[in-house]
N, CA, C and O atoms as a Maestro MAE file, in Angstrom:
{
 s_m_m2io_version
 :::
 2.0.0
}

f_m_ct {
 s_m_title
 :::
 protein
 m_atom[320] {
  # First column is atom index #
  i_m_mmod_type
  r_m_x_coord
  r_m_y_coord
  r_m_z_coord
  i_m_residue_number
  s_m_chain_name
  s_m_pdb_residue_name
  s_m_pdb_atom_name
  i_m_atomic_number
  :::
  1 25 0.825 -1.187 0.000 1 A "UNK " " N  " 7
  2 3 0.000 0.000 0.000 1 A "UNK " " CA " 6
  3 2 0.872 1.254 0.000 1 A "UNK " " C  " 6
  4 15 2.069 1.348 0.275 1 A "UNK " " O  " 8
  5 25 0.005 2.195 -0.369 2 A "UNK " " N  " 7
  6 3 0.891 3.894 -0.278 2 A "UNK " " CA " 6
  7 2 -0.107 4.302 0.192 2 A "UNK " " C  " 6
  8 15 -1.317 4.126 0.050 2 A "UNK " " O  " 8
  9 25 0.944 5.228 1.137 3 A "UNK " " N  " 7
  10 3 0.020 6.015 2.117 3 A "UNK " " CA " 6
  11 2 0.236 7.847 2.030 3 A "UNK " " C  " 6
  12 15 1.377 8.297 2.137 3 A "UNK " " O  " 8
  13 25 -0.567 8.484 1.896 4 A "UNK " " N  " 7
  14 3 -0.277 9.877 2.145 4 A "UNK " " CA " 6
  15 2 -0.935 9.984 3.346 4 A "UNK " " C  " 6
  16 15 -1.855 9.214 3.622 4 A "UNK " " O  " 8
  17 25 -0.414 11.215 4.402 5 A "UNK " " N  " 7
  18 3 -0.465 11.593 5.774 5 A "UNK " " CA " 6
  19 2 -0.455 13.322 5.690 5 A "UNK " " C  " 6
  20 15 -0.185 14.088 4.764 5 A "UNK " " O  " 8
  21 25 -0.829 13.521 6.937 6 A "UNK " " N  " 7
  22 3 -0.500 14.554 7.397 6 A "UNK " " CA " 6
  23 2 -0.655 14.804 8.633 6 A "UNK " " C  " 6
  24 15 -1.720 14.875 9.246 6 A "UNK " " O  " 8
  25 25 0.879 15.005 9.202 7 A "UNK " " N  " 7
  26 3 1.519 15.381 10.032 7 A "UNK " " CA " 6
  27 2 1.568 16.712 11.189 7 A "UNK " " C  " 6
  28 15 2.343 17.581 10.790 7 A "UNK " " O  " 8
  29 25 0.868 17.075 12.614 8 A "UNK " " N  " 7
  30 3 1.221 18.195 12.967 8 A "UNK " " CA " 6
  31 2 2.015 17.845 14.296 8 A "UNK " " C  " 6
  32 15 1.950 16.889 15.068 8 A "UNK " " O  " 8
  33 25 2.755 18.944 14.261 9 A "UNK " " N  " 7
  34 3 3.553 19.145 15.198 9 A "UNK " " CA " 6
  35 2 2.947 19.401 16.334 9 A "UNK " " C  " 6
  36 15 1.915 20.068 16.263 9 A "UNK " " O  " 8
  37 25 3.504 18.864 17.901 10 A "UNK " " N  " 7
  38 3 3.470 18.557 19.015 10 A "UNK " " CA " 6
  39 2 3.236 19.913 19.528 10 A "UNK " " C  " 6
  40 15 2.110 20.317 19.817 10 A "UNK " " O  " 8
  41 25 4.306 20.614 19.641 11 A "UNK " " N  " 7
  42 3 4.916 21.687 20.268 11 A "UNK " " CA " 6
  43 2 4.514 23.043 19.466 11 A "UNK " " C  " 6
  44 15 4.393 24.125 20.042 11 A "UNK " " O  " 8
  45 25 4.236 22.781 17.469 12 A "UNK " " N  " 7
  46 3 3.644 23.821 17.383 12 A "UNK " " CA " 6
  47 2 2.517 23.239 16.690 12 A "UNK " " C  " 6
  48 15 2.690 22.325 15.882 12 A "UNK " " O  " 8
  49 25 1.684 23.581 16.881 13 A "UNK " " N  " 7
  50 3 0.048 22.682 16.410 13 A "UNK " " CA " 6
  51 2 -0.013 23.687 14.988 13 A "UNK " " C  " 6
  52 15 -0.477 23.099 14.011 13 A "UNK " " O  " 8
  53 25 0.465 25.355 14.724 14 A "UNK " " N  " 7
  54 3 0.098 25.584 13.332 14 A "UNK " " CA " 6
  55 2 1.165 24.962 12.530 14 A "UNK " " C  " 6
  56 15 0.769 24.888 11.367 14 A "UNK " " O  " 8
  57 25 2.277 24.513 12.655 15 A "UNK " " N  " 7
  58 3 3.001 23.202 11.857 15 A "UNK " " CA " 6
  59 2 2.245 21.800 11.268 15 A "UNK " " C  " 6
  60 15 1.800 20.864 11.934 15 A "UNK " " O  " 8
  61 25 2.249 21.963 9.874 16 A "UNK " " N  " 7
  62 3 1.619 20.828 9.499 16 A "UNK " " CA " 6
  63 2 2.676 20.349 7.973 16 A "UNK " " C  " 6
  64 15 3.119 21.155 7.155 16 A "UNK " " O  " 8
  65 25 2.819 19.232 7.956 17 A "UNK " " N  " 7
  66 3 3.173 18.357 6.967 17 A "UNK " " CA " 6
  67 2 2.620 17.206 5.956 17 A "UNK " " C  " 6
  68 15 2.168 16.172 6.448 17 A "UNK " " O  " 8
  69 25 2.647 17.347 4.828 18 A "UNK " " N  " 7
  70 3 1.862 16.239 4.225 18 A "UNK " " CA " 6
  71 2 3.257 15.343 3.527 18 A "UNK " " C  " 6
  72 15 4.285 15.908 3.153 18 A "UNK " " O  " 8
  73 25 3.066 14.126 3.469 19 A "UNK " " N  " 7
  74 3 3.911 13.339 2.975 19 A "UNK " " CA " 6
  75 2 3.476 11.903 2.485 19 A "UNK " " C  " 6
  76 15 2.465 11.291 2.830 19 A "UNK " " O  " 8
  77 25 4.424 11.514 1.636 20 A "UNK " " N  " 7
  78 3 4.048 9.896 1.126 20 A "UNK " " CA " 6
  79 2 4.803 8.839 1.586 20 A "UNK " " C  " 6
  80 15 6.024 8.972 1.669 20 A "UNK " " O  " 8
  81 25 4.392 8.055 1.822 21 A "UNK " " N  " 7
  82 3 5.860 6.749 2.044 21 A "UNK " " CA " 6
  83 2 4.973 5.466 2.045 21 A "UNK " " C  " 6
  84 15 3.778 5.450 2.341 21 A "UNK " " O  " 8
  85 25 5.823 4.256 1.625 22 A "UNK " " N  " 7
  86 3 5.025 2.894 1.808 22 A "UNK " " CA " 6
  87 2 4.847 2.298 3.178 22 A "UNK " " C  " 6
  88 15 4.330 1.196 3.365 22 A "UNK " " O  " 8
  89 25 5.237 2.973 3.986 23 A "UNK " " N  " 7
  90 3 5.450 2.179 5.579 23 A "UNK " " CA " 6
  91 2 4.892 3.846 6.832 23 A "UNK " " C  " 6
  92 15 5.672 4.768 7.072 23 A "UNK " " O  " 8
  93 25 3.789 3.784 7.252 24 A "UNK " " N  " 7
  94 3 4.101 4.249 8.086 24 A "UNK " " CA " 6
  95 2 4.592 4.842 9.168 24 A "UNK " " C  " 6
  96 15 5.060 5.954 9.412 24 A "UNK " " O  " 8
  97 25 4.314 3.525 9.977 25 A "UNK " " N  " 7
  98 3 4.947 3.748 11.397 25 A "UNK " " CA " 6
  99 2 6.786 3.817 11.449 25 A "UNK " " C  " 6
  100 15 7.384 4.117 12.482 25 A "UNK " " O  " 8
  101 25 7.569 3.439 9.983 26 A "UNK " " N  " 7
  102 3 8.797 3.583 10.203 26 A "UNK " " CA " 6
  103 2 8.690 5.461 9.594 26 A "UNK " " C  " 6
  104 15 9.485 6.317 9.983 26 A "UNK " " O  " 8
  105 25 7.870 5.657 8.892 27 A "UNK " " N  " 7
  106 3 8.360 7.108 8.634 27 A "UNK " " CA " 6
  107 2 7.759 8.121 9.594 27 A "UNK " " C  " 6
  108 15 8.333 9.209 9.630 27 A "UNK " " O  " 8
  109 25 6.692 7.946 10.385 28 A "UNK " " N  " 7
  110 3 6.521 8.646 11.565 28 A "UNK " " CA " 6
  111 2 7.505 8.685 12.545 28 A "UNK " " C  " 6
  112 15 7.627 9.661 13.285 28 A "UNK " " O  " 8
  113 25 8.452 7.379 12.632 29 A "UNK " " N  " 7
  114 3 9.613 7.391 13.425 29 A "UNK " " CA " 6
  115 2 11.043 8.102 12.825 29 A "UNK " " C  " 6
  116 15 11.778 8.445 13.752 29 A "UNK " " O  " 8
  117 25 11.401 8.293 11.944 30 A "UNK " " N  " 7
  118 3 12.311 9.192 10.993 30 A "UNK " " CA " 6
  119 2 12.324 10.241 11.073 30 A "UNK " " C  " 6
  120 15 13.296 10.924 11.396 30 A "UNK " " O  " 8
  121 25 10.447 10.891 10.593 31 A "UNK " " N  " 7
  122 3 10.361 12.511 11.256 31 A "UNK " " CA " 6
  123 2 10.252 12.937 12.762 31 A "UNK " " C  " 6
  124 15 10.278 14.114 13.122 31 A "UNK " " O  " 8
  125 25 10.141 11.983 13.512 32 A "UNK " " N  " 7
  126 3 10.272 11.926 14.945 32 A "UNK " " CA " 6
  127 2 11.614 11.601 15.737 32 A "UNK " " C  " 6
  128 15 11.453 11.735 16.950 32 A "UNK " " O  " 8
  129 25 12.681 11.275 15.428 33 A "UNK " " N  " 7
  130 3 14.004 10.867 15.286 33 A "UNK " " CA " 6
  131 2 15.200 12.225 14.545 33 A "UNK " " C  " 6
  132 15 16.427 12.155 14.474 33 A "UNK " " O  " 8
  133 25 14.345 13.294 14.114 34 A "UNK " " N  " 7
  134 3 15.023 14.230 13.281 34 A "UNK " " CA " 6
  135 2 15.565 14.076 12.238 34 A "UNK " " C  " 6
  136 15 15.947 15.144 11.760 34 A "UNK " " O  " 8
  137 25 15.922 12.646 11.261 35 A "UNK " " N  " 7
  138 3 15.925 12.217 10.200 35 A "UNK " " CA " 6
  139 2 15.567 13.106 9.044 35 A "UNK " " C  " 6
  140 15 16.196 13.400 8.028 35 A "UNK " " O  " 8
  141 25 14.196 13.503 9.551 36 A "UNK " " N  " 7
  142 3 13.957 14.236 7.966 36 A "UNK " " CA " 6
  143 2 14.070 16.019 8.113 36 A "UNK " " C  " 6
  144 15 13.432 16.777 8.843 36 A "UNK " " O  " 8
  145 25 15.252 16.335 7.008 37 A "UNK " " N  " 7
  146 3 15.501 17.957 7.245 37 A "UNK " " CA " 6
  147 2 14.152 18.144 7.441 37 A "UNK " " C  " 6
  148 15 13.819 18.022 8.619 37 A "UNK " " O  " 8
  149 25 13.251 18.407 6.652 38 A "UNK " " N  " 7
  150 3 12.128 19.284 6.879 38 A "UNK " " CA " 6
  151 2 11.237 19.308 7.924 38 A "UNK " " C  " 6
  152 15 10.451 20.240 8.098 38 A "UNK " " O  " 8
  153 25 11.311 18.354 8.622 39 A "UNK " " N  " 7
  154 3 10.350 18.480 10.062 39 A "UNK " " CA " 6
  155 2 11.388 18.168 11.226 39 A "UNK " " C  " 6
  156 15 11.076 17.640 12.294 39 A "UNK " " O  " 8
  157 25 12.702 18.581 10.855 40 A "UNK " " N  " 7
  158 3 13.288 18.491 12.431 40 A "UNK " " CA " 6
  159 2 12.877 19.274 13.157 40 A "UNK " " C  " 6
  160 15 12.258 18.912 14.158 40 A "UNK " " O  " 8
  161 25 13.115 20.718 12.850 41 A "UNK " " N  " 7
  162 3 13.013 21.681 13.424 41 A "UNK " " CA " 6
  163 2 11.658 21.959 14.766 41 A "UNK " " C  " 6
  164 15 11.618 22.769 15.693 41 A "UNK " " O  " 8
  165 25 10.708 20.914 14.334 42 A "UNK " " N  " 7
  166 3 9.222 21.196 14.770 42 A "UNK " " CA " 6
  167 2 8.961 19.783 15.509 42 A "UNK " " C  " 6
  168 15 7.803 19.374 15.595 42 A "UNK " " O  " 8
  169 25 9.899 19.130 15.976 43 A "UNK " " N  " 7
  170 3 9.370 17.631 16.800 43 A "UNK " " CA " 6
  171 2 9.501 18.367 18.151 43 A "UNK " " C  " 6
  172 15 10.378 19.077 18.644 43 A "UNK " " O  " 8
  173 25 8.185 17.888 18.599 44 A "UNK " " N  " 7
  174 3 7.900 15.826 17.548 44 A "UNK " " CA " 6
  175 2 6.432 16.256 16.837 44 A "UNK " " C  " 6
  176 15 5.887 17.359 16.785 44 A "UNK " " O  " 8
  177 25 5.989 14.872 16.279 45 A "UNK " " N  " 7
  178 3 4.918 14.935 15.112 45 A "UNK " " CA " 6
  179 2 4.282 14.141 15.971 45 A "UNK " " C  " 6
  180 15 4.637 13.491 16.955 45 A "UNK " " O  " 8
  181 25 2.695 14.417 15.091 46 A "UNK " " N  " 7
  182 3 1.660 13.124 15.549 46 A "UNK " " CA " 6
  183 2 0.817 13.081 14.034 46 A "UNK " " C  " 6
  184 15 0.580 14.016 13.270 46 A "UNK " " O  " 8
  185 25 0.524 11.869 13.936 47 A "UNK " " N  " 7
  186 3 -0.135 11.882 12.627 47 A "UNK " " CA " 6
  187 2 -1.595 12.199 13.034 47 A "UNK " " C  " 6
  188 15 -2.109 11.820 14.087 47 A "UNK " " O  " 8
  189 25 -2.345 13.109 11.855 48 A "UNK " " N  " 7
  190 3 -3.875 13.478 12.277 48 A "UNK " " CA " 6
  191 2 -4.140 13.076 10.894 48 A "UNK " " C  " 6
  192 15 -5.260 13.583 10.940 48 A "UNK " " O  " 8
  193 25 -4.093 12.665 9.852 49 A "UNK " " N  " 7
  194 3 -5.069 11.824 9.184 49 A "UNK " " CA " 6
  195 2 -3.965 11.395 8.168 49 A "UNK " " C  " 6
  196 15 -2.865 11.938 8.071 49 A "UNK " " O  " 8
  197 25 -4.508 10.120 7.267 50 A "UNK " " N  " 7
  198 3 -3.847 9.420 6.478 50 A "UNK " " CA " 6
  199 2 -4.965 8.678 5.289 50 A "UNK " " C  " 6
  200 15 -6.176 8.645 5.506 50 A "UNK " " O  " 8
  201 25 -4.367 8.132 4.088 51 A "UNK " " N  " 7
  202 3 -5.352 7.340 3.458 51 A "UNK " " CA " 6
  203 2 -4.379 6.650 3.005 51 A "UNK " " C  " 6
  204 15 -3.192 6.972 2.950 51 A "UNK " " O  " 8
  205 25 -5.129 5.205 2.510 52 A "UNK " " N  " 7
  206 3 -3.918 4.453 2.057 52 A "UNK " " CA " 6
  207 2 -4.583 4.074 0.182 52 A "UNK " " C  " 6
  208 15 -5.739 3.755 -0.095 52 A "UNK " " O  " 8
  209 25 -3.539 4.233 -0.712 53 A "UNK " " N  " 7
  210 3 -3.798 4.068 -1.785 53 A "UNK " " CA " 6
  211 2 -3.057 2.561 -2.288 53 A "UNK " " C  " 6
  212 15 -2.022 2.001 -1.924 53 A "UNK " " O  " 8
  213 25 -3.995 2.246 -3.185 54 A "UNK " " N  " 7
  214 3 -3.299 0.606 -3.895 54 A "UNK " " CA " 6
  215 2 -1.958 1.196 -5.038 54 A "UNK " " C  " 6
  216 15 -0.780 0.844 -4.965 54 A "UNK " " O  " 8
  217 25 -2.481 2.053 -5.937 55 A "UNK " " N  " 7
  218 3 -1.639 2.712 -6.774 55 A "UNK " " CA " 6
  219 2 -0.509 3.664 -6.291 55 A "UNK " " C  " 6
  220 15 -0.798 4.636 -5.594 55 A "UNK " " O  " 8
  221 25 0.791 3.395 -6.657 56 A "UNK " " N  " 7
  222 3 1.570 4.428 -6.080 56 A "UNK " " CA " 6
  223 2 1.363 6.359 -6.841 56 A "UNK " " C  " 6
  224 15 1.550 7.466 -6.336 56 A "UNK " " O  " 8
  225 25 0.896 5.889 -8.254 57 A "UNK " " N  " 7
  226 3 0.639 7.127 -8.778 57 A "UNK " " CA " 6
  227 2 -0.096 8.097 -8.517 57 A "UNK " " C  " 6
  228 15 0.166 9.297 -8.429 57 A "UNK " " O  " 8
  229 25 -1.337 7.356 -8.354 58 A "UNK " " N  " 7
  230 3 -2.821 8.336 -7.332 58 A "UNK " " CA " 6
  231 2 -1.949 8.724 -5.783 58 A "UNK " " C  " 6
  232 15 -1.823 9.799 -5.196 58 A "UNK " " O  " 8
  233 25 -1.648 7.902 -5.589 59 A "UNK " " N  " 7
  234 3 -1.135 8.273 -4.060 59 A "UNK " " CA " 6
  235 2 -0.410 9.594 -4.195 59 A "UNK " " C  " 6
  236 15 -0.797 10.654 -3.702 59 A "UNK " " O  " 8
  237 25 0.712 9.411 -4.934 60 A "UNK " " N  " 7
  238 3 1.581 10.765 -5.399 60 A "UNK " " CA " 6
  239 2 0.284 11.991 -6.164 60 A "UNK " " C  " 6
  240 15 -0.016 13.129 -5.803 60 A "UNK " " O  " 8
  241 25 0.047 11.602 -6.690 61 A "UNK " " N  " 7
  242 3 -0.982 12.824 -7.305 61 A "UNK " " CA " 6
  243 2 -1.716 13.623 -6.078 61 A "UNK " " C  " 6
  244 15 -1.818 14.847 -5.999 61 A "UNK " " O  " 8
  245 25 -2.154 12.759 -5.237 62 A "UNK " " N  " 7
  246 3 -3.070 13.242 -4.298 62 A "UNK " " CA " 6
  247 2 -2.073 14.058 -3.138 62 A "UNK " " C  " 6
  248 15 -2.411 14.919 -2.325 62 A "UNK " " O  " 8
  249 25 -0.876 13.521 -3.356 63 A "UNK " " N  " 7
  250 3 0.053 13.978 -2.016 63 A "UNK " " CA " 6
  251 2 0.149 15.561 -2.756 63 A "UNK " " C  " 6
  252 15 -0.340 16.584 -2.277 63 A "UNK " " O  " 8
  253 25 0.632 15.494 -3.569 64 A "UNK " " N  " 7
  254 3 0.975 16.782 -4.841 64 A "UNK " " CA " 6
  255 2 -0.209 17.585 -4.527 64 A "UNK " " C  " 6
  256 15 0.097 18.559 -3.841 64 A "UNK " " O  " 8
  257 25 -1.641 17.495 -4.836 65 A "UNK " " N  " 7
  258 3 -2.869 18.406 -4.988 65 A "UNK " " CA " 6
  259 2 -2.879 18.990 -3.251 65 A "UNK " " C  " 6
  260 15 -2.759 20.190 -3.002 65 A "UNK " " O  " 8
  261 25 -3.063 17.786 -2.000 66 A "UNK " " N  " 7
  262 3 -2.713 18.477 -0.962 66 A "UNK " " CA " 6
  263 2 -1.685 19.472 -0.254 66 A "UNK " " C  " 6
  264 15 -1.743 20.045 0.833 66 A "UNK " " O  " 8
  265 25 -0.599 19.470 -1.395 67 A "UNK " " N  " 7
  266 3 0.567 20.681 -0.783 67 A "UNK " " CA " 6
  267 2 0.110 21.483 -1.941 67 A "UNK " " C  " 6
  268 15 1.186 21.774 -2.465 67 A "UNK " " O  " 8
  269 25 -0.742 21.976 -2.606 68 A "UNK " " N  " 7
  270 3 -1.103 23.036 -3.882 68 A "UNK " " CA " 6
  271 2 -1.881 23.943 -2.817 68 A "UNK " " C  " 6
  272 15 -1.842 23.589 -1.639 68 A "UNK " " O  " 8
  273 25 -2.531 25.007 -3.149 69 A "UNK " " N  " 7
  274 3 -3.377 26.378 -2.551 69 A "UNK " " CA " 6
  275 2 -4.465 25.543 -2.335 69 A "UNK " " C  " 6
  276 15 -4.564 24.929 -1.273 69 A "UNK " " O  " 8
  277 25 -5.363 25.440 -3.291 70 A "UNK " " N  " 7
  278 3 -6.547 24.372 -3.020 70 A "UNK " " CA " 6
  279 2 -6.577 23.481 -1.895 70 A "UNK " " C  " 6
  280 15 -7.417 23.519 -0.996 70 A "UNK " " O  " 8
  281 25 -5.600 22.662 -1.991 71 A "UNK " " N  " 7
  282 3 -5.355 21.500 -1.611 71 A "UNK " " CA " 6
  283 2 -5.247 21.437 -0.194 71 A "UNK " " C  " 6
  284 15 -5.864 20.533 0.369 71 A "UNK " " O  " 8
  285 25 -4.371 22.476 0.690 72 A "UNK " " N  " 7
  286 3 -4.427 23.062 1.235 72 A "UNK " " CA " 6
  287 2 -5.375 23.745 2.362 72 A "UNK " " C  " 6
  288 15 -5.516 23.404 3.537 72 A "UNK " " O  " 8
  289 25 -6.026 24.889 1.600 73 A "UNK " " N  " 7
  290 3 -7.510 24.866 2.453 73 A "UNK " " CA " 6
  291 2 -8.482 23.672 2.069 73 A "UNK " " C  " 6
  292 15 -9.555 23.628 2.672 73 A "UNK " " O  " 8
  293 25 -8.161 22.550 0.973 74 A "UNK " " N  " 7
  294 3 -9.410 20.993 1.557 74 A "UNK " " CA " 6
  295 2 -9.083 20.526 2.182 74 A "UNK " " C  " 6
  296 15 -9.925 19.683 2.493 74 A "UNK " " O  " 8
  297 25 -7.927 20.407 2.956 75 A "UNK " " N  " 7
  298 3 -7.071 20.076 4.035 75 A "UNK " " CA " 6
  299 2 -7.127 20.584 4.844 75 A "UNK " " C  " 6
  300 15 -6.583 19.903 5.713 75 A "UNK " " O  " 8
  301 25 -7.557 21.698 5.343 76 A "UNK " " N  " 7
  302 3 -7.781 22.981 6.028 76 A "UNK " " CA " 6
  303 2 -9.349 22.377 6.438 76 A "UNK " " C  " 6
  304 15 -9.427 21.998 7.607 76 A "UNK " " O  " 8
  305 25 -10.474 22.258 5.699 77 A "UNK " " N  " 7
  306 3 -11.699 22.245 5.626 77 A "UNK " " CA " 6
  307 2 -12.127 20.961 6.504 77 A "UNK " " C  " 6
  308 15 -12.683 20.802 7.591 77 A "UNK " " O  " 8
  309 25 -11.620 20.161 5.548 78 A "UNK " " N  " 7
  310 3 -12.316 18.575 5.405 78 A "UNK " " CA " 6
  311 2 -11.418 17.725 6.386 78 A "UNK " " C  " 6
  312 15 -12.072 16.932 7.063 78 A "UNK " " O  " 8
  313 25 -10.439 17.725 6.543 79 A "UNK " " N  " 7
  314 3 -9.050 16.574 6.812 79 A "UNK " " CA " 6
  315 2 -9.087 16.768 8.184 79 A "UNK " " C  " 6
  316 15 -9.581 15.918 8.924 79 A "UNK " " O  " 8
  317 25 -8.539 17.966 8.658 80 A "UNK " " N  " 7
  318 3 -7.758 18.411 10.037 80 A "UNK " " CA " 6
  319 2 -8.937 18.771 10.775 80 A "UNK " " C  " 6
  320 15 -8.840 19.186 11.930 80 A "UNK " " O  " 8
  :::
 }
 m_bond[319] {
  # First column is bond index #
  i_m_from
  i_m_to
  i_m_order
  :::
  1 1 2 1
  2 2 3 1
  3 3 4 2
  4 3 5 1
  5 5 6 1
  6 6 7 1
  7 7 8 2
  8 7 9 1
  9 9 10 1
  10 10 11 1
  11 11 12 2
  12 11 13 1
  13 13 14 1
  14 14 15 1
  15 15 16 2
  16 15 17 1
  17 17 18 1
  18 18 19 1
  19 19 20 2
  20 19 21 1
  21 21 22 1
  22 22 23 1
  23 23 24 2
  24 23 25 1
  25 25 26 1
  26 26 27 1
  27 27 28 2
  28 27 29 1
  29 29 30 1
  30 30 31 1
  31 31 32 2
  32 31 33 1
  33 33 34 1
  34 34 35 1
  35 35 36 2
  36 35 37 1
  37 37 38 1
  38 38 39 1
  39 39 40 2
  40 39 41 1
  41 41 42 1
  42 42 43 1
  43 43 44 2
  44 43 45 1
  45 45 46 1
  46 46 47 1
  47 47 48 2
  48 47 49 1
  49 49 50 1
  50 50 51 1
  51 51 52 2
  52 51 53 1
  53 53 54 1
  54 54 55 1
  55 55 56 2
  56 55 57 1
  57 57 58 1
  58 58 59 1
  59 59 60 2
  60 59 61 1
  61 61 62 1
  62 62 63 1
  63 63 64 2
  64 63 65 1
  65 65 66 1
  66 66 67 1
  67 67 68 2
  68 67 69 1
  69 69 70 1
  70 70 71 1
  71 71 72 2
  72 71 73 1
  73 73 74 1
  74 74 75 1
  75 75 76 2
  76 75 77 1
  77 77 78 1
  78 78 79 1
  79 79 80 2
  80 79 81 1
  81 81 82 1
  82 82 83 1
  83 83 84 2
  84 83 85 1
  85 85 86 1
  86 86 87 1
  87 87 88 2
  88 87 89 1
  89 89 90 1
  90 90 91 1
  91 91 92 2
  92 91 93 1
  93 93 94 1
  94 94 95 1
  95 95 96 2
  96 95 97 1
  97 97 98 1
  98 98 99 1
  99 99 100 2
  100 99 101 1
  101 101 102 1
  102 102 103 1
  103 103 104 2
  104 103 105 1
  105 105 106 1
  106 106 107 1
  107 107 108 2
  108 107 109 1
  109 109 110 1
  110 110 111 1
  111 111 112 2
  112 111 113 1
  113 113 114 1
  114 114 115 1
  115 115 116 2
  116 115 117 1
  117 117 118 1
  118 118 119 1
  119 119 120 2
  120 119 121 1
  121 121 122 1
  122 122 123 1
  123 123 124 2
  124 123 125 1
  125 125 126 1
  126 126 127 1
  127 127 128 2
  128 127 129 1
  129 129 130 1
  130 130 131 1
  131 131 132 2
  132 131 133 1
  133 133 134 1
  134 134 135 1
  135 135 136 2
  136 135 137 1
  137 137 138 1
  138 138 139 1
  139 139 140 2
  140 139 141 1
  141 141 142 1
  142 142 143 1
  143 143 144 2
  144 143 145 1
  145 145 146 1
  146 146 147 1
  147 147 148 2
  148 147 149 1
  149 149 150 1
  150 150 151 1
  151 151 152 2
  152 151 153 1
  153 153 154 1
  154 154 155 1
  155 155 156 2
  156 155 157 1
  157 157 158 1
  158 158 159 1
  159 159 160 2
  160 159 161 1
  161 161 162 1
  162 162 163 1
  163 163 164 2
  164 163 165 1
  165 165 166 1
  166 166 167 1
  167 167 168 2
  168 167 169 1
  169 169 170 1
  170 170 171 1
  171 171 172 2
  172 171 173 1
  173 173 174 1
  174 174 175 1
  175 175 176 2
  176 175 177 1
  177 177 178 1
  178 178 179 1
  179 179 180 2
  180 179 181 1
  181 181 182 1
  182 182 183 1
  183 183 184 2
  184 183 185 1
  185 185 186 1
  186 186 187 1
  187 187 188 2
  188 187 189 1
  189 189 190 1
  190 190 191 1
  191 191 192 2
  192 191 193 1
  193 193 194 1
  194 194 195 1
  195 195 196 2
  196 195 197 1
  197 197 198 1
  198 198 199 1
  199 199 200 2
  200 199 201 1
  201 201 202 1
  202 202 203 1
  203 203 204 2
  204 203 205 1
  205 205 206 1
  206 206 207 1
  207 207 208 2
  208 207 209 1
  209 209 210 1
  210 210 211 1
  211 211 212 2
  212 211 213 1
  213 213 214 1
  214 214 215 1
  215 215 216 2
  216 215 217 1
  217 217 218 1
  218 218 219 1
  219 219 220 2
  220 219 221 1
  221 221 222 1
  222 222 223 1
  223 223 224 2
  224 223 225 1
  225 225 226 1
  226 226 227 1
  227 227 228 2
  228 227 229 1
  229 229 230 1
  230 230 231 1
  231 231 232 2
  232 231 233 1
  233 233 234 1
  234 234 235 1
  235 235 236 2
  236 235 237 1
  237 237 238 1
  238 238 239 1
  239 239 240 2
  240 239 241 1
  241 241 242 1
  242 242 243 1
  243 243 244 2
  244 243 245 1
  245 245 246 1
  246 246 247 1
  247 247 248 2
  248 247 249 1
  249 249 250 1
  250 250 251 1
  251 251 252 2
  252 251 253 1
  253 253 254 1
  254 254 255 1
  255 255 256 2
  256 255 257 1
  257 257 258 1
  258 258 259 1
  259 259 260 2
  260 259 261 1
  261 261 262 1
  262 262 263 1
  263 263 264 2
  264 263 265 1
  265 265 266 1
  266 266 267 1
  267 267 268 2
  268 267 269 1
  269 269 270 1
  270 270 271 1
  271 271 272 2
  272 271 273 1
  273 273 274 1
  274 274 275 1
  275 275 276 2
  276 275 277 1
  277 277 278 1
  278 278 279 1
  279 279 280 2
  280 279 281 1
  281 281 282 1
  282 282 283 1
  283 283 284 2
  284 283 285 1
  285 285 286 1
  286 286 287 1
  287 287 288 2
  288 287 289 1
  289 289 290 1
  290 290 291 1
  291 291 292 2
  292 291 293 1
  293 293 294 1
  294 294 295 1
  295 295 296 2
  296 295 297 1
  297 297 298 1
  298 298 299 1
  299 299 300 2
  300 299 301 1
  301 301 302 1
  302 302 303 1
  303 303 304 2
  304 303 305 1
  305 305 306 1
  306 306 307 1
  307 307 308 2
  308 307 309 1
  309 309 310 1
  310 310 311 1
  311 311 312 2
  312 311 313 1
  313 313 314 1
  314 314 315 1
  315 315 316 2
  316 315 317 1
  317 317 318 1
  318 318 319 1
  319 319 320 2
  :::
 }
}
């Protein structure tokens, strides 16, 4: 499976991250571990929603439309 997520930070709750990976719980532990430049700065994380896709392509498409303006406030709206 592929999963897209999104990620907010502990310590600052308006910190949010969207991301893809095939494994969860090892990449919640990576951005929680400081592993990944882009969310060191803001640990720790907690995941607040996820979907899991069969296709890796939709998965990526959908990860892509949620970091766009749109995408964004439907994420804003609907998700969080």
């Amino acid at each position: 499976m592929h999963y897209v997520y999104i990620l907010r930070s502990i310590r600052f709750p308006d910190q949010i991250y969207v991301g893809y990976t095939t494994n969860l719980e090892s990449r919640l532990s990576k951005h929680n571990s400081g592993q990944s430049e882009h969310t060191s700065r803001y640990l720790p994380w907690e995941i607040v929603w996820y979907s899991a896709f069969p296709e890796k392509l939709r998965a990526l498409a959908f990860e892509s439309y949620l970091k766009s303006h749109s995408g964004k406030a439907f994420a804003s709206k609907r998700l969080l």
